[in-house]
Residue frames as a rotation matrix with the C-alpha (Angstrom) as fourth column:
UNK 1
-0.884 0.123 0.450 61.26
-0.226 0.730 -0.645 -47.59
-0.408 -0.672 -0.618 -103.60
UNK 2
-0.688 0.718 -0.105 58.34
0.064 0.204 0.977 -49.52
0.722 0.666 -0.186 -105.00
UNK 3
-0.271 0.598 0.755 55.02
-0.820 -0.554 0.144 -49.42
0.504 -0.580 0.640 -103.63
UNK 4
-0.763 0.342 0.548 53.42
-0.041 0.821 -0.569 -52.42
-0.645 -0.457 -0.613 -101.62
UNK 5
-0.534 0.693 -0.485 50.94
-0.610 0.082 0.788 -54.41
0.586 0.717 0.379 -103.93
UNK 6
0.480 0.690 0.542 47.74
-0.753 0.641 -0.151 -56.65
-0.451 -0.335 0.827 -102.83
UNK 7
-0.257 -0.348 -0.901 49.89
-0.578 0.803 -0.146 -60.00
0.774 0.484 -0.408 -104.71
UNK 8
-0.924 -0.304 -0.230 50.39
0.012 0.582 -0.813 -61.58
0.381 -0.755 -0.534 -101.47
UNK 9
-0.383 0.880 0.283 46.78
-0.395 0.121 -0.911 -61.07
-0.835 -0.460 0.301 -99.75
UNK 10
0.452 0.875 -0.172 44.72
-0.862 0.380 -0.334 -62.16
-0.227 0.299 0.927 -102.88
UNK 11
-0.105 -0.258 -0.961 46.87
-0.596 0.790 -0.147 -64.98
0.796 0.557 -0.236 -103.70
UNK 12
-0.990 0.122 0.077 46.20
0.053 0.808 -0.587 -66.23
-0.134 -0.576 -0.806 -99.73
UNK 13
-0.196 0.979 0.051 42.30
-0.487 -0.052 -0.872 -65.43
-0.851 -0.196 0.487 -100.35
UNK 14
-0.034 -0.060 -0.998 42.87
-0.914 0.405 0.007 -67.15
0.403 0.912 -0.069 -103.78
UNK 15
-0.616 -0.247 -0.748 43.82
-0.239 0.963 -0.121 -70.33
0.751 0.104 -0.652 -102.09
UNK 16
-0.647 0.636 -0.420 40.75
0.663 0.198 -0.722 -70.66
-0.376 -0.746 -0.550 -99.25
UNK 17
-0.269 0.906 0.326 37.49
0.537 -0.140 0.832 -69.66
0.800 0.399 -0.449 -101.51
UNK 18
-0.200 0.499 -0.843 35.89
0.410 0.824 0.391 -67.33
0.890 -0.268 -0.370 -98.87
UNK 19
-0.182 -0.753 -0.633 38.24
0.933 0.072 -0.354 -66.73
0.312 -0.654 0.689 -96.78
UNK 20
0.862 0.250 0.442 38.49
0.229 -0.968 0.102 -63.48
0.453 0.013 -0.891 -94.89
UNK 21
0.168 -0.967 -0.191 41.79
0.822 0.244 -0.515 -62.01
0.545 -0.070 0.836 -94.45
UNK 22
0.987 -0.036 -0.156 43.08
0.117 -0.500 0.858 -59.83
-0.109 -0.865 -0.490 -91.53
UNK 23
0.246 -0.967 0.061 46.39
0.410 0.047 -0.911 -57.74
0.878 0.249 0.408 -92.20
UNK 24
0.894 0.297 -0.337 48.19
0.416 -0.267 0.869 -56.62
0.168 -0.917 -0.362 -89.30
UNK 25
0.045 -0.870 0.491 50.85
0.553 -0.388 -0.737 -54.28
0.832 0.305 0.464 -87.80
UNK 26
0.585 0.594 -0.553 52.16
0.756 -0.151 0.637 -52.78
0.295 -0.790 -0.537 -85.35
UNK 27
-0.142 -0.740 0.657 54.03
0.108 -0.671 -0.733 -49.43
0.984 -0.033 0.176 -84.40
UNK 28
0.294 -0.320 0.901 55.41
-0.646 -0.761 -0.060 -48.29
0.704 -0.565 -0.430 -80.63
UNK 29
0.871 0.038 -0.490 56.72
0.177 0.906 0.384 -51.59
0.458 -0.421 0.783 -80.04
UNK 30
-0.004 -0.980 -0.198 60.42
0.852 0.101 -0.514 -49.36
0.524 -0.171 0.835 -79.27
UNK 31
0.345 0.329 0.879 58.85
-0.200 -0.890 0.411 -46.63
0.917 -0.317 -0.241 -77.45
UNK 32
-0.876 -0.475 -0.083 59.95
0.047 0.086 -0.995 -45.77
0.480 -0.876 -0.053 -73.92
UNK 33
-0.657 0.678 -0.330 56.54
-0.068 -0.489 -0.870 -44.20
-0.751 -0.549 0.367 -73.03
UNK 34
-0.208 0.976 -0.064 52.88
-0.715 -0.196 -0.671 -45.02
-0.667 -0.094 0.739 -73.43
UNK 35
0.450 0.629 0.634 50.96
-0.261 0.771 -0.581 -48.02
-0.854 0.096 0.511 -75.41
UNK 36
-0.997 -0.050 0.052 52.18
0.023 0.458 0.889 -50.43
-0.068 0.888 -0.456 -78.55
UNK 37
-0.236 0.895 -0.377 49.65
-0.656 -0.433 -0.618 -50.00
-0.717 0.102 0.690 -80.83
UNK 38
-0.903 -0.376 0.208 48.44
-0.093 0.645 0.759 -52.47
-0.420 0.666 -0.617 -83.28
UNK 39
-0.081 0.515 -0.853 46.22
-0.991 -0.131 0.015 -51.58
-0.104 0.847 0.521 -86.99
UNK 40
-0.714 0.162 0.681 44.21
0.246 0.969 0.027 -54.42
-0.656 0.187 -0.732 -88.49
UNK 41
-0.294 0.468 -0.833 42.29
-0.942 -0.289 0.169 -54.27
-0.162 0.835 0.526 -92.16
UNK 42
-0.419 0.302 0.856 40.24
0.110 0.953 -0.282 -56.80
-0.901 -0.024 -0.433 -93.00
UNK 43
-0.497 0.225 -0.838 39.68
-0.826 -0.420 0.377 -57.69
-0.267 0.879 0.394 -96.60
UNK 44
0.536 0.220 0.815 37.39
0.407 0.779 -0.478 -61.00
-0.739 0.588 0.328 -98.99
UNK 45
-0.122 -0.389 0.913 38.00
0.544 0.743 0.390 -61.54
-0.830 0.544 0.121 -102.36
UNK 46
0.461 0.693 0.555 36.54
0.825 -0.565 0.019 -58.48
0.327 0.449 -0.832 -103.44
UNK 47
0.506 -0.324 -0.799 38.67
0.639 -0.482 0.600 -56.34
-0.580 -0.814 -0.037 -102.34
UNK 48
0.932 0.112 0.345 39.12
0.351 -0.522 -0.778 -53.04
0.093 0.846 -0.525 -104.51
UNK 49
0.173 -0.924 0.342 42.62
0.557 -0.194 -0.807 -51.72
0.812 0.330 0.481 -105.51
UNK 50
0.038 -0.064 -0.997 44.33
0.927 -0.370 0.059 -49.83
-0.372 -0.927 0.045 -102.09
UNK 51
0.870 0.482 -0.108 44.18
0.449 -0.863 -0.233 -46.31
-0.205 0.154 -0.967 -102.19
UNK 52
0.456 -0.873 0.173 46.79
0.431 0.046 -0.901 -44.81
0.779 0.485 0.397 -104.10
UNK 53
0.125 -0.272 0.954 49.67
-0.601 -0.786 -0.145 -43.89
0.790 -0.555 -0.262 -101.74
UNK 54
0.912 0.070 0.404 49.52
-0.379 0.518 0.767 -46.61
-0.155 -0.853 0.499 -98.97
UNK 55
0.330 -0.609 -0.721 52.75
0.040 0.773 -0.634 -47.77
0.943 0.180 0.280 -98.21
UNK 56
-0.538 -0.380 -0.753 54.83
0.771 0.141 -0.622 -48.02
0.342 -0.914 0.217 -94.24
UNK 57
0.883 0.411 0.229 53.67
0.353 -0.901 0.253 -45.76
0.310 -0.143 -0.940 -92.32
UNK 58
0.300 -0.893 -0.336 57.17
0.538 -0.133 0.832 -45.10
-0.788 -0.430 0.441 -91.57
UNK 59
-0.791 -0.535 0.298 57.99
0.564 -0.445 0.696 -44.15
-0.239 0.718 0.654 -95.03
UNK 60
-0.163 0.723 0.672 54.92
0.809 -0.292 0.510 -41.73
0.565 0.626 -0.537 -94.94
UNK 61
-0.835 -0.527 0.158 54.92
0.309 -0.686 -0.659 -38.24
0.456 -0.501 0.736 -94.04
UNK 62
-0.772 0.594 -0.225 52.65
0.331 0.074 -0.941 -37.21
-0.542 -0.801 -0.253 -91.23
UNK 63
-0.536 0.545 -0.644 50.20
-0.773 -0.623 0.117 -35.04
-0.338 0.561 0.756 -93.96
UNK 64
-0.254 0.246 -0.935 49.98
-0.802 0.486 0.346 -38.21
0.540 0.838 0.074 -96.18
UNK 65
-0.892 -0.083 -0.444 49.03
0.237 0.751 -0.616 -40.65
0.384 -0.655 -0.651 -93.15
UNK 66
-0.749 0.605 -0.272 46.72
0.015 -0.394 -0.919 -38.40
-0.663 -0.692 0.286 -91.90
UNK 67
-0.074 0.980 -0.184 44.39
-0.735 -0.178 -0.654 -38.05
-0.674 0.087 0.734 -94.82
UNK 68
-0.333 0.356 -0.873 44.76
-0.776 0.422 0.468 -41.56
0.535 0.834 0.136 -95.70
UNK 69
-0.952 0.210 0.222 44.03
-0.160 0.274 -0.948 -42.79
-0.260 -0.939 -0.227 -92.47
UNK 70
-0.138 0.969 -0.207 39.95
-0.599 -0.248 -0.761 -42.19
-0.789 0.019 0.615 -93.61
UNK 71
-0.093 0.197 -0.976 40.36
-0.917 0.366 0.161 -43.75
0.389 0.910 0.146 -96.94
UNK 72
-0.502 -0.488 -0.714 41.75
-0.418 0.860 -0.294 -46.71
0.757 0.151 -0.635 -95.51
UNK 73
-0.879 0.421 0.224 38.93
0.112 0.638 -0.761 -47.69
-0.463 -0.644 -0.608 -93.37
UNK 74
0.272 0.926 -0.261 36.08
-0.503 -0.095 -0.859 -46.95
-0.820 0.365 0.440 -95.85
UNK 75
-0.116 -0.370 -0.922 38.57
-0.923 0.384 -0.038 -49.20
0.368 0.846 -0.386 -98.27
UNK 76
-0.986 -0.163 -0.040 38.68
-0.138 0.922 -0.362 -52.15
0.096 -0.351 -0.931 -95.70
UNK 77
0.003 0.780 -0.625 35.88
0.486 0.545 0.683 -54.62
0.874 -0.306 -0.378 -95.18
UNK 78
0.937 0.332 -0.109 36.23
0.187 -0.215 0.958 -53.50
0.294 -0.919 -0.264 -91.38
UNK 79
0.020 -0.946 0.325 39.03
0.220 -0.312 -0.924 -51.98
0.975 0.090 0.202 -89.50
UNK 80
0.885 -0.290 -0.363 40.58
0.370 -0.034 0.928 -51.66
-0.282 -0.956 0.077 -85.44
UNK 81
-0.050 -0.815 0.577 43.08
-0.540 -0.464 -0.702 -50.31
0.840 -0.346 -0.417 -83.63
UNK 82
0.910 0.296 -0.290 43.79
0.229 0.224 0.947 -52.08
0.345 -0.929 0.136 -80.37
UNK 83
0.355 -0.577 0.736 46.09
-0.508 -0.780 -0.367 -51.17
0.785 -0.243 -0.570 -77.60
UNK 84
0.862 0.241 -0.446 48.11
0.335 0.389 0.858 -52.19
0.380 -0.889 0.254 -74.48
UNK 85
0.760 -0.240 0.605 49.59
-0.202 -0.971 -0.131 -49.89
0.618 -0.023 -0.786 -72.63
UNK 86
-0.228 -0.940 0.253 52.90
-0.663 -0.040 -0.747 -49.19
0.713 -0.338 -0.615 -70.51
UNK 87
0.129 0.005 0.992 51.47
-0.874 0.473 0.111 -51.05
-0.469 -0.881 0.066 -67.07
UNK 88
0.966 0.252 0.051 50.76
-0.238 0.952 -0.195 -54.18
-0.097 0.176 0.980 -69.57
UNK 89
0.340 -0.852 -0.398 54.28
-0.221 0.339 -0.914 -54.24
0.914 0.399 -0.073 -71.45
UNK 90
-0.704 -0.623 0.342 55.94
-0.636 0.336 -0.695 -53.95
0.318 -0.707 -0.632 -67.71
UNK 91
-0.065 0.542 0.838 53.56
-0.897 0.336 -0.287 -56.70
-0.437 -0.770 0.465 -66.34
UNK 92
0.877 0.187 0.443 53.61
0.107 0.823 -0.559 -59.48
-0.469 0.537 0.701 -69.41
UNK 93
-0.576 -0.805 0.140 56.78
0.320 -0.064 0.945 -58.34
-0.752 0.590 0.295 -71.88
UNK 94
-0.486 0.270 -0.831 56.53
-0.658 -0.739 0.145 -56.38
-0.575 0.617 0.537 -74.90
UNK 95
-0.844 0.113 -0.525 55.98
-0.459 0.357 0.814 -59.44
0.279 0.927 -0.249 -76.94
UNK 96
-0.616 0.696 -0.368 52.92
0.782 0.597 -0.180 -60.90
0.094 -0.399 -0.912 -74.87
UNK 97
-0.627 0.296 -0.720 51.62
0.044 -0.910 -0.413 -56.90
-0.778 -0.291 0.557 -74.98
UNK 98
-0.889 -0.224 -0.398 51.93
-0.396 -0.058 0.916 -57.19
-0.229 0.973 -0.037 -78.64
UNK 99
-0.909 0.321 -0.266 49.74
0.238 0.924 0.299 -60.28
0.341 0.208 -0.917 -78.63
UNK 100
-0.442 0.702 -0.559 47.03
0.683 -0.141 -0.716 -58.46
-0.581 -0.699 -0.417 -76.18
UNK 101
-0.434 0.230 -0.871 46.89
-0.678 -0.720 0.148 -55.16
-0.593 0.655 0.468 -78.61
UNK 102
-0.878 0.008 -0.478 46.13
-0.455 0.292 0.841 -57.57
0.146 0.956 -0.253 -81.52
UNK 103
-0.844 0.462 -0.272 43.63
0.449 0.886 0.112 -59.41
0.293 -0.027 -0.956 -79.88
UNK 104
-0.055 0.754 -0.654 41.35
0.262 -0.621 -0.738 -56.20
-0.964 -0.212 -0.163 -78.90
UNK 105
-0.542 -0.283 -0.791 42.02
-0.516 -0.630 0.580 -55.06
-0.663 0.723 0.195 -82.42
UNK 106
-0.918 0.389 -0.079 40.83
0.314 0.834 0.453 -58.82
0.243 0.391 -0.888 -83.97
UNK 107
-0.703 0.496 -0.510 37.77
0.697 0.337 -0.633 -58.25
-0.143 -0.800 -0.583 -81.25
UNK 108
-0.316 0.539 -0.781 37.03
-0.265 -0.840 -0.473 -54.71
-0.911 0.058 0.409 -82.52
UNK 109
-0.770 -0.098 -0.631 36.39
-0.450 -0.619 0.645 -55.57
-0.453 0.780 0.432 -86.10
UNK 110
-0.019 0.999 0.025 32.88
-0.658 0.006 -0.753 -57.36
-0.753 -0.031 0.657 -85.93
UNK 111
0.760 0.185 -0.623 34.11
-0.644 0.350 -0.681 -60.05
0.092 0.918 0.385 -87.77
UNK 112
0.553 -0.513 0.657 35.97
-0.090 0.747 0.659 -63.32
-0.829 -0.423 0.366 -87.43
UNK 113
0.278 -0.424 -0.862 38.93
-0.959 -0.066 -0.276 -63.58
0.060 0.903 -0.425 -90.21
UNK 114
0.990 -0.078 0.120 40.17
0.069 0.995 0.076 -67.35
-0.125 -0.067 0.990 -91.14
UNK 115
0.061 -0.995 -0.084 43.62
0.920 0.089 -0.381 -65.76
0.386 -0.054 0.921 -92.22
UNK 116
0.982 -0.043 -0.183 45.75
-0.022 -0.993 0.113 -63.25
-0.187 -0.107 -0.977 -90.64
UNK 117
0.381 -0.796 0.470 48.69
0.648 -0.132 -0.750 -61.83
0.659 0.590 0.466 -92.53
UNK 118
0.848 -0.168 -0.502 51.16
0.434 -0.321 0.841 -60.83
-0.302 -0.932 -0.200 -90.05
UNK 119
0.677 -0.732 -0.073 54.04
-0.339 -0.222 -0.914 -58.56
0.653 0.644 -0.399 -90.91
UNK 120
0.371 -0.566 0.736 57.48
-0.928 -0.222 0.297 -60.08
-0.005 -0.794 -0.608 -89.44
UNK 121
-0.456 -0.614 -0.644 59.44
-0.525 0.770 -0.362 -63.36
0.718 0.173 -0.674 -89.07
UNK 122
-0.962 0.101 -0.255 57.75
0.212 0.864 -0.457 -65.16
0.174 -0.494 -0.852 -86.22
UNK 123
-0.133 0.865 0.484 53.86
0.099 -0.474 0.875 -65.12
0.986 0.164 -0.023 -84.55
UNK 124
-0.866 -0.494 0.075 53.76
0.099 -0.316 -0.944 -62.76
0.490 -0.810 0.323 -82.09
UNK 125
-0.258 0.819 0.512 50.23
-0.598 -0.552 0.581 -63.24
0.759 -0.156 0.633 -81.42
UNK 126
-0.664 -0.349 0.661 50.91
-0.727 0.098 -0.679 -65.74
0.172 -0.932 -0.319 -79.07
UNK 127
-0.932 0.233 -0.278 47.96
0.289 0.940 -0.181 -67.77
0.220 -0.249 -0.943 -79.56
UNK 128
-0.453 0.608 -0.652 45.42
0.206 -0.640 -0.740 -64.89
-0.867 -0.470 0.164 -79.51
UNK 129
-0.972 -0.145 -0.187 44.47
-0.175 -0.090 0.980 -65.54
-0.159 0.985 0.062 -82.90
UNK 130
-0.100 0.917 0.387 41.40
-0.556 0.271 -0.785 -67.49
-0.825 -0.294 0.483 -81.95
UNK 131
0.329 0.324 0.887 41.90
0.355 0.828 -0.434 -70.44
-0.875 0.457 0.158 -84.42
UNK 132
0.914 -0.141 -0.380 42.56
-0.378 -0.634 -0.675 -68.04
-0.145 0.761 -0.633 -87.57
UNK 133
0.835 0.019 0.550 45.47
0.518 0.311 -0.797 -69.07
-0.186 0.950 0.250 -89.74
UNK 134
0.822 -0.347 -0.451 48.35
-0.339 -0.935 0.102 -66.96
-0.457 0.069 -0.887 -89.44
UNK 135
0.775 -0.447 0.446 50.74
0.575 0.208 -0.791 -66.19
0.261 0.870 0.418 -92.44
UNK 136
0.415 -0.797 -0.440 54.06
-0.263 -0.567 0.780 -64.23
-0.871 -0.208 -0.445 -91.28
UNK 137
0.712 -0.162 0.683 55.83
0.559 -0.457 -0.692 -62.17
0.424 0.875 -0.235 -94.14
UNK 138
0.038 -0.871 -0.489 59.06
0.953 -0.116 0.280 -60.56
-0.300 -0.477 0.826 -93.51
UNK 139
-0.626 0.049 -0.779 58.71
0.069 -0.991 -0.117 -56.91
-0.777 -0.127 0.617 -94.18
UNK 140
-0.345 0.824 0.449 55.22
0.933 0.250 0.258 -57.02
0.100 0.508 -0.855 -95.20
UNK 141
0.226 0.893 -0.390 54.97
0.878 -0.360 -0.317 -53.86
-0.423 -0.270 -0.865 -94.33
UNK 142
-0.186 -0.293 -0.938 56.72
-0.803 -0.505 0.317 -52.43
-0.566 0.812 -0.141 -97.55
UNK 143
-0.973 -0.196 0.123 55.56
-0.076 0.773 0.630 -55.67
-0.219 0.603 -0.767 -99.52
UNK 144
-0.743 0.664 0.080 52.36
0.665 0.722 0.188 -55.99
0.067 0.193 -0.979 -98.84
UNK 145
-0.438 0.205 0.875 49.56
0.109 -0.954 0.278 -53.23
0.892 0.217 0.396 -99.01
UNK 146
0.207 0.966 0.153 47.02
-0.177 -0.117 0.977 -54.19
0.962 -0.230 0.147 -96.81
UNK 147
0.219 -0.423 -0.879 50.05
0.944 0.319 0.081 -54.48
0.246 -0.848 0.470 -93.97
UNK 148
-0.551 -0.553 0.625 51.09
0.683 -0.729 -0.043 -51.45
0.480 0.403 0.779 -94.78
UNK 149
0.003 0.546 0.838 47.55
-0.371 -0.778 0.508 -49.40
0.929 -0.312 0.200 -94.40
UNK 150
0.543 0.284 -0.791 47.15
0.712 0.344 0.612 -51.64
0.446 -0.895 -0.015 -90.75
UNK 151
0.269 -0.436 -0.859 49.90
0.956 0.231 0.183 -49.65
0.119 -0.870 0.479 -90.08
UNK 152
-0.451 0.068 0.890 49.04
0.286 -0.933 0.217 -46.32
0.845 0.352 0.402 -91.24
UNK 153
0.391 0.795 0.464 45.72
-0.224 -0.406 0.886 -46.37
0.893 -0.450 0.019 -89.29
UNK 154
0.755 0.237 -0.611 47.39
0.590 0.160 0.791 -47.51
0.285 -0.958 -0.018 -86.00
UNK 155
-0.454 -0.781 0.429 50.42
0.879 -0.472 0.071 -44.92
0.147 0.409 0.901 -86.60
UNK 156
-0.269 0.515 0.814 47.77
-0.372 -0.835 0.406 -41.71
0.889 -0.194 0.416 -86.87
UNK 157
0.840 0.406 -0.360 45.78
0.329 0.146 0.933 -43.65
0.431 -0.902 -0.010 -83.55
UNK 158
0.498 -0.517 -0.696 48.73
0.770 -0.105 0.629 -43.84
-0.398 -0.850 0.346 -81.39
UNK 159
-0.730 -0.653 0.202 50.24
0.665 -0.747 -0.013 -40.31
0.159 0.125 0.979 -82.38
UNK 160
-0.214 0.646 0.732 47.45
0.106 -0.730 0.675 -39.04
0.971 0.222 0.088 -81.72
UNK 161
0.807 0.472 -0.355 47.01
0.266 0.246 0.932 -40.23
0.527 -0.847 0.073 -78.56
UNK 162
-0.322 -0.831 -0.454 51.24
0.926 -0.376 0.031 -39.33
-0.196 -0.410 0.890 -77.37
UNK 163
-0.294 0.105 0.950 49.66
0.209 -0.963 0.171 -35.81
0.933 0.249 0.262 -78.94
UNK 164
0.332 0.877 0.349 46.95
-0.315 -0.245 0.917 -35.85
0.889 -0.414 0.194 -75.75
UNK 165
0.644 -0.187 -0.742 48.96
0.734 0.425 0.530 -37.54
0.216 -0.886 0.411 -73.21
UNK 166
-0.415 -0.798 0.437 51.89
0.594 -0.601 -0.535 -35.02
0.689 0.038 0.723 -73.96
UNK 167
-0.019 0.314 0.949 49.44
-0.142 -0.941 0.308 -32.46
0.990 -0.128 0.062 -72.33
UNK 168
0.945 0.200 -0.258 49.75
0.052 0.688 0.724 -34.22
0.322 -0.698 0.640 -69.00
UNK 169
0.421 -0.906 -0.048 53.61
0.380 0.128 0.916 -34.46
-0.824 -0.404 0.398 -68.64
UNK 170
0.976 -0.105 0.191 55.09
0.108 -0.530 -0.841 -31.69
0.190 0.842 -0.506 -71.34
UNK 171
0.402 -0.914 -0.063 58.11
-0.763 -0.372 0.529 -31.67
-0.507 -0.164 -0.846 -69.98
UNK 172
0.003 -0.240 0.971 58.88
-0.245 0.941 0.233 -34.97
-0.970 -0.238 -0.056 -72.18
UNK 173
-0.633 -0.222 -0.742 58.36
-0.673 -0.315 0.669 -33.91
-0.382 0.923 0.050 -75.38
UNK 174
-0.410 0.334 0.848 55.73
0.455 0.881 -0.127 -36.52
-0.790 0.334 -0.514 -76.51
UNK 175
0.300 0.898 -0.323 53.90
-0.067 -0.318 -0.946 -34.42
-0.952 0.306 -0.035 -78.72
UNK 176
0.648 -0.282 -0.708 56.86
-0.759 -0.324 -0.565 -34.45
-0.070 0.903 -0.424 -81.31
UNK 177
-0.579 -0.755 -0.309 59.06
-0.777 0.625 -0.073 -37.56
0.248 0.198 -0.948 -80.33
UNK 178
0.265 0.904 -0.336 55.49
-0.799 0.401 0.448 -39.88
0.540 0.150 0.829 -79.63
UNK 179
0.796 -0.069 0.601 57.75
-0.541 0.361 0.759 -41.55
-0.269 -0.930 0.251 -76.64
UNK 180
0.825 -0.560 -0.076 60.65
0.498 0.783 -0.373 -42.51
0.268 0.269 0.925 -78.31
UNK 181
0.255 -0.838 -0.483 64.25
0.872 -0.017 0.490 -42.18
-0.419 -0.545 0.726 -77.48
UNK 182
0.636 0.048 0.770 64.69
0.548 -0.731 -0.407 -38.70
0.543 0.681 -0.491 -78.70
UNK 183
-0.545 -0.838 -0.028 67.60
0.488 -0.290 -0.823 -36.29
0.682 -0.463 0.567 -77.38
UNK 184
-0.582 0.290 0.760 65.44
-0.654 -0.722 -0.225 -33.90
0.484 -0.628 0.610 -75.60
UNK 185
0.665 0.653 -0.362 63.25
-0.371 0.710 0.598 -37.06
0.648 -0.263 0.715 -74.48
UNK 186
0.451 -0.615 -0.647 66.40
0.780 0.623 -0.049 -38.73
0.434 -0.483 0.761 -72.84
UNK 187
-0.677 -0.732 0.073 67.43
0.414 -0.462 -0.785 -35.82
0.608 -0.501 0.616 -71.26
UNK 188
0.006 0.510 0.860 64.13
-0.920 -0.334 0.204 -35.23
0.392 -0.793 0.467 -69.35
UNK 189
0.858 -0.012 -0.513 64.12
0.284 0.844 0.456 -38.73
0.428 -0.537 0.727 -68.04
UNK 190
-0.008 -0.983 -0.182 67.85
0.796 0.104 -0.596 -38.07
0.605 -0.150 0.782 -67.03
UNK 191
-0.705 -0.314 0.636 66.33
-0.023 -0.886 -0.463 -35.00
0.709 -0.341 0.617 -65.15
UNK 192
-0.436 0.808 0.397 63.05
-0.828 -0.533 0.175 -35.89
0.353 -0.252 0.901 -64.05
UNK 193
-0.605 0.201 0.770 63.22
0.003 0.968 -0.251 -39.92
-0.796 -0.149 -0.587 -63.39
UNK 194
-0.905 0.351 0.241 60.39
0.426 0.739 0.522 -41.97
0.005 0.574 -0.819 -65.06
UNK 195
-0.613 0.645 0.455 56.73
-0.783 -0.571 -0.246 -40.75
0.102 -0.507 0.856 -65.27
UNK 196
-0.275 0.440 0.855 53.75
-0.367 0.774 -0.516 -43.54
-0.889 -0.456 -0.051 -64.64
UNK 197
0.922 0.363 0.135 53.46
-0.144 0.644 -0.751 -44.01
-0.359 0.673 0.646 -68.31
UNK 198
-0.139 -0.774 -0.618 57.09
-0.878 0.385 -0.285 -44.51
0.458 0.503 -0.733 -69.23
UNK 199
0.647 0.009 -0.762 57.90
0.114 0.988 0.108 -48.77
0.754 -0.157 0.638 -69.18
UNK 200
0.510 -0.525 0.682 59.19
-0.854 -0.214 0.474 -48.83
-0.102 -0.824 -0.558 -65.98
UNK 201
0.708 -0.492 0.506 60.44
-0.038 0.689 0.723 -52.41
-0.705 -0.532 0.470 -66.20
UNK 202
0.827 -0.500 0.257 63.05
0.251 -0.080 -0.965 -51.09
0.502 0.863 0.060 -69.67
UNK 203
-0.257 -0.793 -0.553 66.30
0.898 -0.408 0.167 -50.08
-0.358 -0.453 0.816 -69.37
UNK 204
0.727 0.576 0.373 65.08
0.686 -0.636 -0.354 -46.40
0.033 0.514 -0.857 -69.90
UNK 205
-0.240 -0.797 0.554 68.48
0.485 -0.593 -0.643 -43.72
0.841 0.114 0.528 -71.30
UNK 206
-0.341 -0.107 0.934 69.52
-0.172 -0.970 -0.174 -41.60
0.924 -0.220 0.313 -68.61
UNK 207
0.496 0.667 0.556 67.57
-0.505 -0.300 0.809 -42.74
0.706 -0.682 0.188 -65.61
UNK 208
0.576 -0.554 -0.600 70.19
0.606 0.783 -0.141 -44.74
0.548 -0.283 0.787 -63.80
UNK 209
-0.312 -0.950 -0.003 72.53
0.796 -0.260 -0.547 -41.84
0.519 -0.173 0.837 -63.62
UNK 210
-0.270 0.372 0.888 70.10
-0.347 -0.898 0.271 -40.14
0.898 -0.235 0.371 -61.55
UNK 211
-0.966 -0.012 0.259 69.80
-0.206 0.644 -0.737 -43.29
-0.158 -0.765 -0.625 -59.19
UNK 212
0.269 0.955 -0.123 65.88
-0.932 0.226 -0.283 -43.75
-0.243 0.191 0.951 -60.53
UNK 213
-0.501 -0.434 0.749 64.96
-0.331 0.896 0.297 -47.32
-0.800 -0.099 -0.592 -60.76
């Protein structure tokens, strides 16, 4: 598999002199339990080569995430994480969650971008851009680097955090399946109902056949 290259960000910072460009990503958007997270890098025209190694955080192994997690915010112009957690998804939909996470993330990085490179086929930001430019890329986030690290750094955030909630409700396994649909995950729901940070309004495996709503 090849690596993700900067082509695609400097050629949009190529065309808008200036510009300041905001990649984004997001990971626990299929979780059952606890917050969609969503990574933003912000880069100019000046932006030095990514650190060797950045590519999905999906196709990176937890070692190689973790200590490039540091690079990759002393590489970006500025960098966020932003969140919205299980009450939001069941209270707006995952894709209006999505759109909330990004916009604390935008908010955190002390800096207004003009583009934001979005990985994915449509824009799920919903209008929470704040004027900014968005560029949607179909799996930018093996194409493009600077999608790629967004989603390193919000990958190490939110595993960490399922690490710290886990202590809270261990019977669920979060510490090793970070709220996804894992076997030993779907079989405590199927024993134990829903806790207050699974998405209560999902169909969530297993809890039906216990009569949990």
């Amino acid at each position: 598999m090849s690596l993700p290259t900067l082509r695609t960000e400097r050629a949009l910072l190529r065309d808008e002199p200036g510009a300041v460009l905001a990649a984004v990503d997001e990971v626990g958007r299929g979780a059952l339990a606890g917050p969609v997270a969503v990574g933003v890098v912000l880069l100019d025209d000046r932006v030095p080569p990514v650190p060797r190694g950045v590519r999905d955080s999906k196709a990176c192994p937890r070692p190689t995430r973790e200590a490039l997690a540091p690079r990759i915010r002393q590489w970006a112009r500025a960098s966020a994480v932003g969140l919205a957690s299980s009450d939001e998804i069941d209270a707006v939909g995952i894709i209006r969650a999505l759109g909330i996470a990004a916009a604390r993330a935008l908010n955190g990085l002390g800096c207004r971008p003009d583009i934001v490179l979005l990985d994915g086929s449509h824009d799920w930001l919903g209008g929470l851009a704040g004027g900014c430019r968005v560029v949607t890329r179909v799996k930018a986030d093996s194409t493009c680097a600077a999608v790629a690290a967004a989603s390193i750094l919000a990958k190490v955030h939110r595993d960490a955090l399922m690490e710290t909630l886990a202590a809270g409700y261990p019977a669920y396994g979060w510490h090793a399946n970070r709220g996804y649909a894992a076997p030993d995950h779907v079989e405590a729901l199927a024993r134990l109902g829903p806790s207050p940070l699974h998405r209560q309004s999902w169909r969530l495996p297993g809890v039906a056949t216990v009569g949990h709503a």
